[in-house]
C-alpha positions in Angstrom: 26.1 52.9 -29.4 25.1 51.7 -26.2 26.2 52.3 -22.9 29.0 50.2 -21.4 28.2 50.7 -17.5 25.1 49.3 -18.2 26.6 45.9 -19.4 29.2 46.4 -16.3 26.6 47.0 -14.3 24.5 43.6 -15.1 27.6 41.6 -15.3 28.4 42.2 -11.4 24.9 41.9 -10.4 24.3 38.1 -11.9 26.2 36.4 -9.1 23.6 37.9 -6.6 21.0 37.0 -8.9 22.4 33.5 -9.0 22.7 33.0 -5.4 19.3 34.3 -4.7 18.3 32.0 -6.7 19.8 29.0 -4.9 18.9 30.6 -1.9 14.6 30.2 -2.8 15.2 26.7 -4.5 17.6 25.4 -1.4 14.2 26.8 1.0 12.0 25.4 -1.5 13.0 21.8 -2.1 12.3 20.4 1.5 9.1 21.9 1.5 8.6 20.0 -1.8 9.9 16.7 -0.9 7.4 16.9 2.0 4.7 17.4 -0.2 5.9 14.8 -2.8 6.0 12.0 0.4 2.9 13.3 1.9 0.9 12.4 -1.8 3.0 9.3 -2.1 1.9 7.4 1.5 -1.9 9.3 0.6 -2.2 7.8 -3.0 -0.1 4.4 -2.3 -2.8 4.0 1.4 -5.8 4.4 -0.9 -4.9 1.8 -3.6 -3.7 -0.5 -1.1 -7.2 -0.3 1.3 -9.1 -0.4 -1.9 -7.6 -3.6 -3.0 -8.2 -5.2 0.5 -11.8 -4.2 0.3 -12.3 -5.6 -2.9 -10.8 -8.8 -0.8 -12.7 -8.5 1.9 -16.1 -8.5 -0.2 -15.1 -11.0 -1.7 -14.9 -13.3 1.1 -18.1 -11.5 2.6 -19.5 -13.3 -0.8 -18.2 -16.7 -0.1 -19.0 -16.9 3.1 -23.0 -16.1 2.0 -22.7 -19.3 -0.3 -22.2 -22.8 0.2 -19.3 -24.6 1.6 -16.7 -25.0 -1.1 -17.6 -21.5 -2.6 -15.2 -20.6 -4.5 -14.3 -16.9 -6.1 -11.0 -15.9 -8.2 -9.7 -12.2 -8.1 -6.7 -10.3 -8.7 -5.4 -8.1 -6.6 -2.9 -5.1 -8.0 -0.3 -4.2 -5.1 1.6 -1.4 -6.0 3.4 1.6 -3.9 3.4 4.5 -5.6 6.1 7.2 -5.6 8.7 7.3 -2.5 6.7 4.5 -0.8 6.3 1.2 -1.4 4.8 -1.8 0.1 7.0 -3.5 2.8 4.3 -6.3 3.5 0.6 -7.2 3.5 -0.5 -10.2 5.6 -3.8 -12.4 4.9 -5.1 -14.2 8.3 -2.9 -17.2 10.0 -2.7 -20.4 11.3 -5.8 -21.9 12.5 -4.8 -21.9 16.2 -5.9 -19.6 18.6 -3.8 -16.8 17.4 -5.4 -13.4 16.5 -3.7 -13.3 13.2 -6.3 -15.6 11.7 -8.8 -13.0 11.7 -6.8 -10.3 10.4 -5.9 -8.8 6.6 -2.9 -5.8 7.4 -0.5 -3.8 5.3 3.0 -1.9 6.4 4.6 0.5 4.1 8.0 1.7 3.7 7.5 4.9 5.5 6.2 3.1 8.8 2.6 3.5 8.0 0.2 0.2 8.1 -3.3 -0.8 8.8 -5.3 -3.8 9.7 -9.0 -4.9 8.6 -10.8 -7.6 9.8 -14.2 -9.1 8.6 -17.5 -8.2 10.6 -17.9 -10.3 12.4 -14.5 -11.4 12.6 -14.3 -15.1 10.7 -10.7 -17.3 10.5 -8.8 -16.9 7.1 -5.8 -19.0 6.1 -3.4 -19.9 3.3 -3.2 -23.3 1.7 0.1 -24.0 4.3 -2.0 -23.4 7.2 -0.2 -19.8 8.1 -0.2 -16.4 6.9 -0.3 -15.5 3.2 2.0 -12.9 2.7 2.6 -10.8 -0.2 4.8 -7.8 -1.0 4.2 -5.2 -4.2 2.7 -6.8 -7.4 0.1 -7.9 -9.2 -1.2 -11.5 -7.6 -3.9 -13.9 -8.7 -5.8 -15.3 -5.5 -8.6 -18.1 -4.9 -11.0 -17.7 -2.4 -12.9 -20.3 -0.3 -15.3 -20.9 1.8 -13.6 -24.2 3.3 -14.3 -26.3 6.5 -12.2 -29.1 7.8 -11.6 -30.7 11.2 -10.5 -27.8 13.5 -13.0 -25.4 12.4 -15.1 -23.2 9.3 -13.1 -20.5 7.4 -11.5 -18.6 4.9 -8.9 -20.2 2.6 -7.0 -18.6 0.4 -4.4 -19.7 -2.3 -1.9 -17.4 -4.2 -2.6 -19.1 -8.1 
């Protein structure tokens, strides 16, 4: 036969138990979360620069050809656990704004980053602006274009 305190005796402990419990996961899950964002922005910054330097070479390759070079390429925009992709601009208008030069990102946690080509060369969209694009998967032609205003970049969302 067994010994009744015993059972007694585990009953009333299991509410501390319980609440020590809670205690450790209630310190525990900020640290956590932290640690879940921090790999999120790290993992979602590396896909996102690796896609804009698969860009970037690619116009580095149509500006070595001809005029009217042209290059297709996909480019796979995705955030990746707590962040995600607020924006990514490509160049600007072909005035004398900065822009033109530039290829940039923002995330949803603040971060962002801007590349240019070396040296820096004008890109543009078919519209004559900025080519922006959010998260996604996008189809985009690249050429090496010259009109009336000056030589660049173009490129086209397919």
């Amino acid at each position: 036969m067994r010994d009744s305190s015993a059972s007694a005796s585990g009953i009333s402990d299991l509410p501390m138990q319980i609440l020590i419990g809670a205690c450790i996961i209630a310190f525990a899950a900020p640290i956590f979360y932290s640690a879940y964002d921090d790999i999120s922005s790290n993992v979602t910054e590396n896909r996102i620069e690796e896609e804009l330097n698969v860009l970037l070479e690619t116009m580095e390759l149509v500006l070595a050809g001809d005029f009217g070079t042209t290059i297709e390429i996909n480019l796979d925009l995705k955030g990746f656990g707590s962040v995600s992709i607020d924006k990514i601009s490509i160049g600007g208008p072909l005035d004398d704004s900065p822009e033109r030069f530039v290829l940039s990102y923002a995330l949803s946690n603040g971060y962002g980053k801007k590349f240019t080509l070396d040296p820096p060369y004008p890109i543009v969209s078919s519209e004559n602006s900025t080519l922006e694009l959010n998260s996604g998967s996008f189809d985009l032609k690249v050429t090496n274009e010259r009109n009336e205003m000056e030589n660049h970049i173009l490129v086209e969302l397919l």
